[in-house]
C-alpha positions as CSV (number, residue, x, y, z in Angstrom):
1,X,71.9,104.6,109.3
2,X,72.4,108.0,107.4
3,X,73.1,107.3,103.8
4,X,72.9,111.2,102.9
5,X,75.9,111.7,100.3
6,X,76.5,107.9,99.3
7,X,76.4,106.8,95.9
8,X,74.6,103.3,94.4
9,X,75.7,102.1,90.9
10,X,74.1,99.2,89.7
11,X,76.8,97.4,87.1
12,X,75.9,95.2,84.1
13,X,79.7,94.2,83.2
14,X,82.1,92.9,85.6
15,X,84.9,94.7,83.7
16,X,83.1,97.9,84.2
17,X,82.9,97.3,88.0
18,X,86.2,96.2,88.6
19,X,88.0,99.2,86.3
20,X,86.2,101.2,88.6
21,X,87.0,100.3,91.5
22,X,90.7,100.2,90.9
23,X,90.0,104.2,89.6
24,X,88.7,104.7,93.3
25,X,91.5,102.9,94.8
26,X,94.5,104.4,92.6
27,X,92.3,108.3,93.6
28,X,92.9,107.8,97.1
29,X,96.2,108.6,99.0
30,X,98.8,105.9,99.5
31,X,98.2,106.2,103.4
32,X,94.3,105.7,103.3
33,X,95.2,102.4,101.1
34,X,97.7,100.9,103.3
35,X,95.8,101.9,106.5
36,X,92.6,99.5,104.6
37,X,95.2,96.9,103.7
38,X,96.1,97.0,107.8
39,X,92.1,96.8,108.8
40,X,91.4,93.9,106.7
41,X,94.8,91.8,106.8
42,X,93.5,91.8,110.6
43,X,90.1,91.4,110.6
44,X,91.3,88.1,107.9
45,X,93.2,86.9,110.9
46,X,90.2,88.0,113.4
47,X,87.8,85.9,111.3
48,X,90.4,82.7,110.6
49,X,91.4,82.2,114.3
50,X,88.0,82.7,116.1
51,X,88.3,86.2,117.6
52,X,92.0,86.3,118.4
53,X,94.1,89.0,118.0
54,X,96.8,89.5,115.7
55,X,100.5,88.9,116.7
56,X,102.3,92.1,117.3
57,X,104.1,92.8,114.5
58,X,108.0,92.1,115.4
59,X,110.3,92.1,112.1
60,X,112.5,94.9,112.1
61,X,111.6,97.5,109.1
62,X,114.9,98.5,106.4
63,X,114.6,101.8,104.8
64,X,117.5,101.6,101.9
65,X,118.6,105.2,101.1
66,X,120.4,106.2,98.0
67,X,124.0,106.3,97.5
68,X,124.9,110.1,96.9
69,X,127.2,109.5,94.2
70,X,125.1,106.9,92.1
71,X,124.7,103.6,91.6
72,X,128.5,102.8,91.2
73,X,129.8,105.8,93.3
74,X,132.5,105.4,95.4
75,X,130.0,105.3,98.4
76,X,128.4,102.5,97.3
77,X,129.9,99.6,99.2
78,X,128.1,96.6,96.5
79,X,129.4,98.2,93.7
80,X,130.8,96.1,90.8
């Protein structure tokens, strides 16, 4: 294995290590961080349930958009 370009830290504080890996994590692009949440949310349900795959994924996604007008516009249809 080529480890040209990695970098070892050794940590005395657990506090130390764990501040810096949530600076790596907020340093990297939201997309990166959810695509590593995907990975290991499946390889959880890889290692839990011997080797099986993951059920698709069939809930229907929302995206809520703004109301043009603001919160209590005349387009909004909730409004108070």
């Amino acid at each position: 294995m080529d480890r040209e370009g990695w970098t070892f830290r050794t940590y005395t504080d657990f506090d130390e290590m764990r501040a810096d890996q949530l600076r790596y994590w907020q340093s990297r692009p939201a997309s990166e961080r959810l695509a590593t949440v995907a990975e290991l949310s499946s390889l959880m349900y890889w290692l839990k349930h011997g080797g099986a795959e993951p059920p698709p994924f069939n809930k229907t996604a929302v995206r809520f958009l703004a109301f043009p007008e603001g919160e209590n516009g005349p387009n909004n249809p909730f409004r108070a």
